[in-house]
PDB file as gemmi writes it, atoms N, CA and C in Angstrom:
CRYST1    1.000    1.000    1.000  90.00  90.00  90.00 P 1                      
ATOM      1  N   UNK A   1       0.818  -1.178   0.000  1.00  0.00           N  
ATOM      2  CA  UNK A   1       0.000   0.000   0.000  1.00  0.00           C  
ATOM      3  C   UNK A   1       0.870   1.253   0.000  1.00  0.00           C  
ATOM      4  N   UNK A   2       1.714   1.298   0.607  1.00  0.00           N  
ATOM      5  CA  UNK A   2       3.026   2.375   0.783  1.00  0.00           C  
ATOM      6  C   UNK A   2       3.351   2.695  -0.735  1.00  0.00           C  
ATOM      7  N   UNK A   3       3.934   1.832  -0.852  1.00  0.00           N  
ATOM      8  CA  UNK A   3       4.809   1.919  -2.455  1.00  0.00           C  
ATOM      9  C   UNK A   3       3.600   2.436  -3.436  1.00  0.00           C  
ATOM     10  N   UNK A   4       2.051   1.878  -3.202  1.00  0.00           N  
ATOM     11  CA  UNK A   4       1.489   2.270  -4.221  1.00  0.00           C  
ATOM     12  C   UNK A   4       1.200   4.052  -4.181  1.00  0.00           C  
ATOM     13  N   UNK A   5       0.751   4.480  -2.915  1.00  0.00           N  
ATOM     14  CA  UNK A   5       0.773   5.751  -2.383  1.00  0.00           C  
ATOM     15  C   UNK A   5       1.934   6.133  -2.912  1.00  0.00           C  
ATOM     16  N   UNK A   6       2.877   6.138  -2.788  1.00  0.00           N  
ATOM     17  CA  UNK A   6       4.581   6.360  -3.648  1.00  0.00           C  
ATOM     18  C   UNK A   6       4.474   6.934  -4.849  1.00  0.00           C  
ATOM     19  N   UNK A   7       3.900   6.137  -5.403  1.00  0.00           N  
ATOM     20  CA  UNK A   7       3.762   6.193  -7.147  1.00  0.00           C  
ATOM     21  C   UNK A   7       2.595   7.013  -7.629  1.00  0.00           C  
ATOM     22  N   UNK A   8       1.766   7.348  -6.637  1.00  0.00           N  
ATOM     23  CA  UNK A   8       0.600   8.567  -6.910  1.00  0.00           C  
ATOM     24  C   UNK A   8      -0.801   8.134  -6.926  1.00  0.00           C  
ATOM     25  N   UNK A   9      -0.753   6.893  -5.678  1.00  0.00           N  
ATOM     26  CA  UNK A   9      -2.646   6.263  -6.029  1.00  0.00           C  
ATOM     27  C   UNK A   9      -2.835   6.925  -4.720  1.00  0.00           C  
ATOM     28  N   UNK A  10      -3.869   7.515  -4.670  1.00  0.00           N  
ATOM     29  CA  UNK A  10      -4.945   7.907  -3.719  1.00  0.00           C  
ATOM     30  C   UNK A  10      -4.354   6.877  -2.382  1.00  0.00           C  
ATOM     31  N   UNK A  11      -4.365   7.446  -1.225  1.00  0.00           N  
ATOM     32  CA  UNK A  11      -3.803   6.699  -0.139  1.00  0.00           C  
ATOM     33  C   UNK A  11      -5.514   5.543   0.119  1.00  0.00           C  
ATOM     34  N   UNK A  12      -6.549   6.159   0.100  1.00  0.00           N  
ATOM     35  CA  UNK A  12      -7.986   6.017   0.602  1.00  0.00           C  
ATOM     36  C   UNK A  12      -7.733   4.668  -0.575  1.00  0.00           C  
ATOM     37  N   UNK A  13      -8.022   4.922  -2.040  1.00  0.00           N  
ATOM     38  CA  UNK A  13      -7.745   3.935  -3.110  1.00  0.00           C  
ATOM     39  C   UNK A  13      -7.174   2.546  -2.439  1.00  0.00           C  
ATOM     40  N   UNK A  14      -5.309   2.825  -2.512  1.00  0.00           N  
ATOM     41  CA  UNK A  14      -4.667   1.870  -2.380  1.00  0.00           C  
ATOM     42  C   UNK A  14      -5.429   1.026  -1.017  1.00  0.00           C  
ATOM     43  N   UNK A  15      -5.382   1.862  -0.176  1.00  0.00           N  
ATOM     44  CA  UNK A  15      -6.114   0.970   1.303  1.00  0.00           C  
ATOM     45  C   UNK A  15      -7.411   0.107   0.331  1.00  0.00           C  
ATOM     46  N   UNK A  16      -7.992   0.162  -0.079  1.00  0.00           N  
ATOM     47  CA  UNK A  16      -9.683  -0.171  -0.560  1.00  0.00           C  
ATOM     48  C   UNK A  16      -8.862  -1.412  -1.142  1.00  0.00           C  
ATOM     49  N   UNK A  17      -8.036  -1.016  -2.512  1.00  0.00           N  
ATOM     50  CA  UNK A  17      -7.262  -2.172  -3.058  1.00  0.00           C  
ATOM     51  C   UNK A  17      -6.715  -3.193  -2.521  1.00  0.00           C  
ATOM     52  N   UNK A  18      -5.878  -3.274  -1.654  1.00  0.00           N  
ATOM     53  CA  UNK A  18      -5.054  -4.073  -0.959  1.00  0.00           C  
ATOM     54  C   UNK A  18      -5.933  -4.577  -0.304  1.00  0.00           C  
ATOM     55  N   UNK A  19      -7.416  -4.275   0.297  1.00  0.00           N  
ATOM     56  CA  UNK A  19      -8.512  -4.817   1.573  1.00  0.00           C  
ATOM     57  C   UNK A  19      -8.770  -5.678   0.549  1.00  0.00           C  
ATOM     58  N   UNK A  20      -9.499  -5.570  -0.406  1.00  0.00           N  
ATOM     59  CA  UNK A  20     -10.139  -6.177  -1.641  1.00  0.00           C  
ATOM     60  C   UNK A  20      -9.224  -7.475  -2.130  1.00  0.00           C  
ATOM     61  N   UNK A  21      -8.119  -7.083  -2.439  1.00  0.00           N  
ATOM     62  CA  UNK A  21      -7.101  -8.247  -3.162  1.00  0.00           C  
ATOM     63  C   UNK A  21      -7.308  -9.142  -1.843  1.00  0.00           C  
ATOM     64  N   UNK A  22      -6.787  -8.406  -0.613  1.00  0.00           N  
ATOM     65  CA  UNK A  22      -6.556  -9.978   0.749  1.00  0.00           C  
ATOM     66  C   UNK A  22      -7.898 -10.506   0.840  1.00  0.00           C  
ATOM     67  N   UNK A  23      -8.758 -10.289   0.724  1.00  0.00           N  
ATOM     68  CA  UNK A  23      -9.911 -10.646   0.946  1.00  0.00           C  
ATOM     69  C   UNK A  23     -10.352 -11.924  -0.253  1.00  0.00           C  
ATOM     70  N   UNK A  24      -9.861 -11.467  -1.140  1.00  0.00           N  
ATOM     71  CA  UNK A  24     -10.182 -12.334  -2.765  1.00  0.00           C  
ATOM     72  C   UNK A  24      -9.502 -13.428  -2.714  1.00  0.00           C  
ATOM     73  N   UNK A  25      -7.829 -13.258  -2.537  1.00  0.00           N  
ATOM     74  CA  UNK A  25      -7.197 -14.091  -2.141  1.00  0.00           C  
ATOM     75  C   UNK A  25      -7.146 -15.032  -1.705  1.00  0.00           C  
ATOM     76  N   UNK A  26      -8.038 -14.637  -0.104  1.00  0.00           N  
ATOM     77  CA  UNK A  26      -8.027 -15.393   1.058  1.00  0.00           C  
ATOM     78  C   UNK A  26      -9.280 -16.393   0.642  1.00  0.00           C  
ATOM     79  N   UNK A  27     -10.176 -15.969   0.021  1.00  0.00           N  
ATOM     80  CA  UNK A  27     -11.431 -16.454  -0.648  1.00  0.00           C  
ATOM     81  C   UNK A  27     -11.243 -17.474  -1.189  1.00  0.00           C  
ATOM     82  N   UNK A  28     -10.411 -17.409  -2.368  1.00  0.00           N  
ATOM     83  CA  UNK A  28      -9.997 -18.380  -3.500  1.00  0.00           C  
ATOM     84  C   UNK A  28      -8.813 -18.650  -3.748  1.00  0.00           C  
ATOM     85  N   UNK A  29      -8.475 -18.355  -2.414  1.00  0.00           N  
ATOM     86  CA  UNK A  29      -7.018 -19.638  -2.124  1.00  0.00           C  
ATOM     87  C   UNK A  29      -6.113 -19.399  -3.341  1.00  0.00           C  
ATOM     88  N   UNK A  30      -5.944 -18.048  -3.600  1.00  0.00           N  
ATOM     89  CA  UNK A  30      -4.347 -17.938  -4.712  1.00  0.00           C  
ATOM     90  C   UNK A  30      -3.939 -16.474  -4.094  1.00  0.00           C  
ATOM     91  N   UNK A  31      -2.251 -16.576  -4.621  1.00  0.00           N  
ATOM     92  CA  UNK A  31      -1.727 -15.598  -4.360  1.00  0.00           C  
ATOM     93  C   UNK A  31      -1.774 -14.398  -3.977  1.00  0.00           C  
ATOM     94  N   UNK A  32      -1.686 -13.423  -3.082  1.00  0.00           N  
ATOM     95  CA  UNK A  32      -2.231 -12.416  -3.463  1.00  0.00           C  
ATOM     96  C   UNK A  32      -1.377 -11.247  -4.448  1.00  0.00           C  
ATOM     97  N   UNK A  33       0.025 -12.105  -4.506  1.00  0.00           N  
ATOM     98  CA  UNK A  33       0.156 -11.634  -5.586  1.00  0.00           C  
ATOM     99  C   UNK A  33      -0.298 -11.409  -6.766  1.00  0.00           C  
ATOM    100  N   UNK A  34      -1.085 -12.588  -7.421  1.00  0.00           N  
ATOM    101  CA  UNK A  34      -2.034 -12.897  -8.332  1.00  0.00           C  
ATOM    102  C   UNK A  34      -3.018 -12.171  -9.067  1.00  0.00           C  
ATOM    103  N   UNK A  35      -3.989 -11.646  -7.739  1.00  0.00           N  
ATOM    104  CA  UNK A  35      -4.545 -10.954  -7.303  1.00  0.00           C  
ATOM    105  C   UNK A  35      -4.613  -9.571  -7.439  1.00  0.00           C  
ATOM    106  N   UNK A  36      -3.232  -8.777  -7.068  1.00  0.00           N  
ATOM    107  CA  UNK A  36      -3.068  -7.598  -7.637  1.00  0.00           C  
ATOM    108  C   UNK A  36      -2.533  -7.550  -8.590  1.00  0.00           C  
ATOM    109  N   UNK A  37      -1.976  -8.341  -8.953  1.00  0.00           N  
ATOM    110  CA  UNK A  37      -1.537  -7.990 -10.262  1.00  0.00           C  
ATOM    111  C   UNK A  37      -2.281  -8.049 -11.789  1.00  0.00           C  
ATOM    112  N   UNK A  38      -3.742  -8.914 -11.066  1.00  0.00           N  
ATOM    113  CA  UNK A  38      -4.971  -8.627 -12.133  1.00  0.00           C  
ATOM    114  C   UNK A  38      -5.644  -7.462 -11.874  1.00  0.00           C  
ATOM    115  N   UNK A  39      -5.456  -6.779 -10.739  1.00  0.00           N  
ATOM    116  CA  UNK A  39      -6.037  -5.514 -10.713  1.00  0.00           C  
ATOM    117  C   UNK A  39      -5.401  -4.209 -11.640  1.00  0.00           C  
ATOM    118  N   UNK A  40      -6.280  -4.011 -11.705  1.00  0.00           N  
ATOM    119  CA  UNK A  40      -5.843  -2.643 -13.434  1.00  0.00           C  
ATOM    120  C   UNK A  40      -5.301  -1.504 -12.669  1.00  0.00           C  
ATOM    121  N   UNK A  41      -6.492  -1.300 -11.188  1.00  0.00           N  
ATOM    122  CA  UNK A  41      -5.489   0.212 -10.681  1.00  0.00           C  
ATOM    123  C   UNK A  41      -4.461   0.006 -10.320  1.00  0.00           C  
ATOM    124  N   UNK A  42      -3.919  -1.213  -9.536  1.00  0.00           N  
ATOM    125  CA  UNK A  42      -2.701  -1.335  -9.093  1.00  0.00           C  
ATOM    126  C   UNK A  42      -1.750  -1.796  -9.996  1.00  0.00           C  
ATOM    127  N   UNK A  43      -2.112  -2.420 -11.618  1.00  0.00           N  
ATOM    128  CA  UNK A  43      -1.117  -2.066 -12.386  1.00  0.00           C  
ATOM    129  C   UNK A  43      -1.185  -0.920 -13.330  1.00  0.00           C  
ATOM    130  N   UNK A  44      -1.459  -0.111 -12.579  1.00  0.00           N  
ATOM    131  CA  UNK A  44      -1.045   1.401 -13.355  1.00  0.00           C  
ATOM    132  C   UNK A  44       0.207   2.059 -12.615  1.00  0.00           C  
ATOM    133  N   UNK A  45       0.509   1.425 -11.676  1.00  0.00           N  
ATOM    134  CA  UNK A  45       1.007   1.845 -10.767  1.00  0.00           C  
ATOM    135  C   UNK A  45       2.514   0.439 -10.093  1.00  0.00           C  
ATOM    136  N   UNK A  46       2.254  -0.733 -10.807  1.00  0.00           N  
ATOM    137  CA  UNK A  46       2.855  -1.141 -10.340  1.00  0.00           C  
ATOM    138  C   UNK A  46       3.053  -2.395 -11.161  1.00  0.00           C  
ATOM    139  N   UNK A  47       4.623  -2.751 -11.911  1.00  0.00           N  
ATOM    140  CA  UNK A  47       4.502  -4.375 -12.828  1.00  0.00           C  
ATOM    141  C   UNK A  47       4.231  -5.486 -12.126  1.00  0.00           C  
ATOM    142  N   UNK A  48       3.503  -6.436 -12.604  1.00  0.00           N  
ATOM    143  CA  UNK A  48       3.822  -7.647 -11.729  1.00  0.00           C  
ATOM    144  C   UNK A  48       4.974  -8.254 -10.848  1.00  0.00           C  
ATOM    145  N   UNK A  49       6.263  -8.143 -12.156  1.00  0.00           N  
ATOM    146  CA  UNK A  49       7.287  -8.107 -10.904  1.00  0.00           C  
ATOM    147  C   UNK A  49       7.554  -7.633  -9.866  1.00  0.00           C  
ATOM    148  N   UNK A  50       7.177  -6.037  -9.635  1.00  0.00           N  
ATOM    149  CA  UNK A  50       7.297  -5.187  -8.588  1.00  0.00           C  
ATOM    150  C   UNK A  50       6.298  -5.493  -7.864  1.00  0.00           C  
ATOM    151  N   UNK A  51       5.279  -5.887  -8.169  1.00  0.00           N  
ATOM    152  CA  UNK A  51       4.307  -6.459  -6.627  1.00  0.00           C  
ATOM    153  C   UNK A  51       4.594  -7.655  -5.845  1.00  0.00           C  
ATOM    154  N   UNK A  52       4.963  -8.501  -6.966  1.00  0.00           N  
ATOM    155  CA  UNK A  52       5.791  -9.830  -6.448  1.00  0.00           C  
ATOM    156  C   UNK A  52       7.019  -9.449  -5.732  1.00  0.00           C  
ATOM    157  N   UNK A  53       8.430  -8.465  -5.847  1.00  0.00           N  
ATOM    158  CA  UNK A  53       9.330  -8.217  -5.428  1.00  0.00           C  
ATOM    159  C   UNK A  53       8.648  -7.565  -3.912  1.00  0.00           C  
ATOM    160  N   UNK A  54       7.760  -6.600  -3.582  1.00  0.00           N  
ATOM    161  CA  UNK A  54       7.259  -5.772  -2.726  1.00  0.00           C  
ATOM    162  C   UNK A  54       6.519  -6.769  -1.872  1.00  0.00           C  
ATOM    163  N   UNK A  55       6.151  -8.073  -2.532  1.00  0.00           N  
ATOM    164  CA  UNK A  55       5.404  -8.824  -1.640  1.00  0.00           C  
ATOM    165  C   UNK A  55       6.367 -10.232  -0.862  1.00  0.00           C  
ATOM    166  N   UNK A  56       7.943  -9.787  -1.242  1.00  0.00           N  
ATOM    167  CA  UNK A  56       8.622 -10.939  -0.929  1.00  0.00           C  
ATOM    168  C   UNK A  56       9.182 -10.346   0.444  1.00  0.00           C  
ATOM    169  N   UNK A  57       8.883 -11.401   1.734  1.00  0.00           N  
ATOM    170  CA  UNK A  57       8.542 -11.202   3.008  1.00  0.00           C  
ATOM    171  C   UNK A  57      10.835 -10.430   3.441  1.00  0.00           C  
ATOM    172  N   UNK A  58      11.681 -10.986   2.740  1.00  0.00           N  
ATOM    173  CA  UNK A  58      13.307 -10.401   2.851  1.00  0.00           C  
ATOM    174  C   UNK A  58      13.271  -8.337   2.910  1.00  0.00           C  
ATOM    175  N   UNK A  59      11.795  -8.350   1.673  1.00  0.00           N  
ATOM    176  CA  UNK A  59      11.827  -7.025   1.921  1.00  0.00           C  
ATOM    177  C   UNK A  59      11.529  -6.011   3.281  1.00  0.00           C  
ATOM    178  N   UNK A  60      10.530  -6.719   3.993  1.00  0.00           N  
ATOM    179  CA  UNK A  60       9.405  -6.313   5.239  1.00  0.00           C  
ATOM    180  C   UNK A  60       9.831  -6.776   6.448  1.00  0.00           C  
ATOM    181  N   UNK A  61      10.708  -7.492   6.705  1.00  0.00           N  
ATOM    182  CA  UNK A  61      11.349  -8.471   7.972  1.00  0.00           C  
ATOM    183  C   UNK A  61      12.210  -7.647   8.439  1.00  0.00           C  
ATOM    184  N   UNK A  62      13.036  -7.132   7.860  1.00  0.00           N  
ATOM    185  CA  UNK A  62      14.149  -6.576   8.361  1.00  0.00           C  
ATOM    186  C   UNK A  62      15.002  -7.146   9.108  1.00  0.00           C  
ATOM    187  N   UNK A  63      15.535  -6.624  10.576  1.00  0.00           N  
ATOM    188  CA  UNK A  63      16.094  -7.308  11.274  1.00  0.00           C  
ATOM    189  C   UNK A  63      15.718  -8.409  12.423  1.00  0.00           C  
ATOM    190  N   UNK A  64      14.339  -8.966  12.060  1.00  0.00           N  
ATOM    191  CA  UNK A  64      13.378  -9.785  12.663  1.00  0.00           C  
ATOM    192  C   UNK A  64      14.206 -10.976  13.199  1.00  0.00           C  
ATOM    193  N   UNK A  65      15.401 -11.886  12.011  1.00  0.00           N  
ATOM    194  CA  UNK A  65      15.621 -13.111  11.895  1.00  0.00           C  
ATOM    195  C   UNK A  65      16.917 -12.801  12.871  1.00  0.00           C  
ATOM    196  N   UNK A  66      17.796 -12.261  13.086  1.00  0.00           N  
ATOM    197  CA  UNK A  66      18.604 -11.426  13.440  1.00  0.00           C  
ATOM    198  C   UNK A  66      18.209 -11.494  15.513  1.00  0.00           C  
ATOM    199  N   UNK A  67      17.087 -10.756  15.202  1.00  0.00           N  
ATOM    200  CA  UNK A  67      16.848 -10.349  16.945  1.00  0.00           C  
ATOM    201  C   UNK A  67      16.407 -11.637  17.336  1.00  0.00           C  
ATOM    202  N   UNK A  68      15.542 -12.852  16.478  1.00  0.00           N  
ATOM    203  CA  UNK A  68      15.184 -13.567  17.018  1.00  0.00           C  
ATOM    204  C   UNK A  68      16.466 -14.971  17.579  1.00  0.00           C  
ATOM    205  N   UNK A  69      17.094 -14.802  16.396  1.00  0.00           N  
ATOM    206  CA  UNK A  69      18.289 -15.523  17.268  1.00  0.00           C  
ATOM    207  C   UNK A  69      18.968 -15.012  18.285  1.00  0.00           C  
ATOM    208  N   UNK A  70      19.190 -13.759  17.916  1.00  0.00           N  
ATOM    209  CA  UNK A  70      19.945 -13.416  19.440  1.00  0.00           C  
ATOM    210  C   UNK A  70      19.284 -13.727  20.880  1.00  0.00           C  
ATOM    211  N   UNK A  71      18.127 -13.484  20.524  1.00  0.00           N  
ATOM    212  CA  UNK A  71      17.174 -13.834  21.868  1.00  0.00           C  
ATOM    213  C   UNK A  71      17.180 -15.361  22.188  1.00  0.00           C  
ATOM    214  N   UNK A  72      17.263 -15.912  20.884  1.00  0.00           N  
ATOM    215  CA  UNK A  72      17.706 -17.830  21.192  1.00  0.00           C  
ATOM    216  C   UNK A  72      18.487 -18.007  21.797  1.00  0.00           C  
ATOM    217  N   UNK A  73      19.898 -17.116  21.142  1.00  0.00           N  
ATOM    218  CA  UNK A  73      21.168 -17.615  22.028  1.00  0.00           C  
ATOM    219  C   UNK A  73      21.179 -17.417  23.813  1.00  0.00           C  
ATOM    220  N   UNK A  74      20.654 -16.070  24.025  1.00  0.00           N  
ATOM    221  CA  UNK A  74      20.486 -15.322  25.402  1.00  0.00           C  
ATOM    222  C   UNK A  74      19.309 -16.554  26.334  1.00  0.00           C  
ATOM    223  N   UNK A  75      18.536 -16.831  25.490  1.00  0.00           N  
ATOM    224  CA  UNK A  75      17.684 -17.727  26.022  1.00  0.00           C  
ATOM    225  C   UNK A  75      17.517 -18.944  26.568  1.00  0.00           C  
ATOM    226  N   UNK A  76      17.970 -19.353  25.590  1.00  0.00           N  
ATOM    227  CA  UNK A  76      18.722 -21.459  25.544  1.00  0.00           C  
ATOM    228  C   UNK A  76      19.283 -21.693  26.787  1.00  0.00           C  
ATOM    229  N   UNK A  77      20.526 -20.745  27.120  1.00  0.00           N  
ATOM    230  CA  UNK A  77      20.635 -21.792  28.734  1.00  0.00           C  
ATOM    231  C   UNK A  77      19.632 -21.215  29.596  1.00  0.00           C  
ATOM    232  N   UNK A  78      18.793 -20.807  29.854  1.00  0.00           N  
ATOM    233  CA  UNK A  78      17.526 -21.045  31.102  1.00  0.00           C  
ATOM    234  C   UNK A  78      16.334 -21.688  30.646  1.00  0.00           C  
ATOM    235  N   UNK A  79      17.006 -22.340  29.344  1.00  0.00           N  
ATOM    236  CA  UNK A  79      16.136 -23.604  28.768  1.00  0.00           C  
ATOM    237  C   UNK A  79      16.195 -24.658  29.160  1.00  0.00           C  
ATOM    238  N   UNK A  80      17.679 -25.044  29.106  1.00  0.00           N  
ATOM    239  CA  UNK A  80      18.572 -26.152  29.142  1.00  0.00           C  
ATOM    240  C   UNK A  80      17.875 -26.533  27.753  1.00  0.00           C  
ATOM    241  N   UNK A  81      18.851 -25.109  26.807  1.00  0.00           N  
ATOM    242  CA  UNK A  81      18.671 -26.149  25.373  1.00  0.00           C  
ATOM    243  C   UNK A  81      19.934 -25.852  24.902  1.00  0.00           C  
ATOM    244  N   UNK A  82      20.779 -26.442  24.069  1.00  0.00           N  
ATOM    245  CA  UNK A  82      21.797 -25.887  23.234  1.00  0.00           C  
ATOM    246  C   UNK A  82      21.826 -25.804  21.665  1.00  0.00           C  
ATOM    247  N   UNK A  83      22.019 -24.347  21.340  1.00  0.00           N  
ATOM    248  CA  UNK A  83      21.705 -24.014  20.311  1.00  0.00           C  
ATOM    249  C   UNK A  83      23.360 -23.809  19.164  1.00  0.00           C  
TER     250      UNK A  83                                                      
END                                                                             
């Protein structure tokens, strides 16, 4: 929704879009990449690749995988686990 706001869609729009695609998605069990990328407003605004790239979770995680091990390592001995 960010990126599409980015590129000049109505913030109100993109929100409506993105509700709509997860919803369709979630409905009929395909991608939601899929999904937007059959949508016409959001490819005015955006190639399939770039929704697929924007929807690949390396982009949005950040330092998630990172903190969660550290917290493993800090954690494990008042587990009695070894990691």
């Amino acid at each position: 929704m960010i990126e599409l706001t980015r590129r000049g869609m109505d913030r109100q729009e993109a929100h409506e879009s993105m509700r709509l695609a997860s919803m369709q998605a979630l409905e009929k069990k395909v991608p939601l990449a899929k999904v937007l990328s059959s949508d016409e407003k959001v490819m005015r605004f955006l190639s399939p690749d770039e929704v697929g790239a924007l929807l690949d979770p390396l982009h949005y995680i950040g330092t998630a995988p990172a903190q969660v091990e550290r917290l493993i390592r800090k954690l494990a001995p008042l587990c009695r686990v070894s990691v």
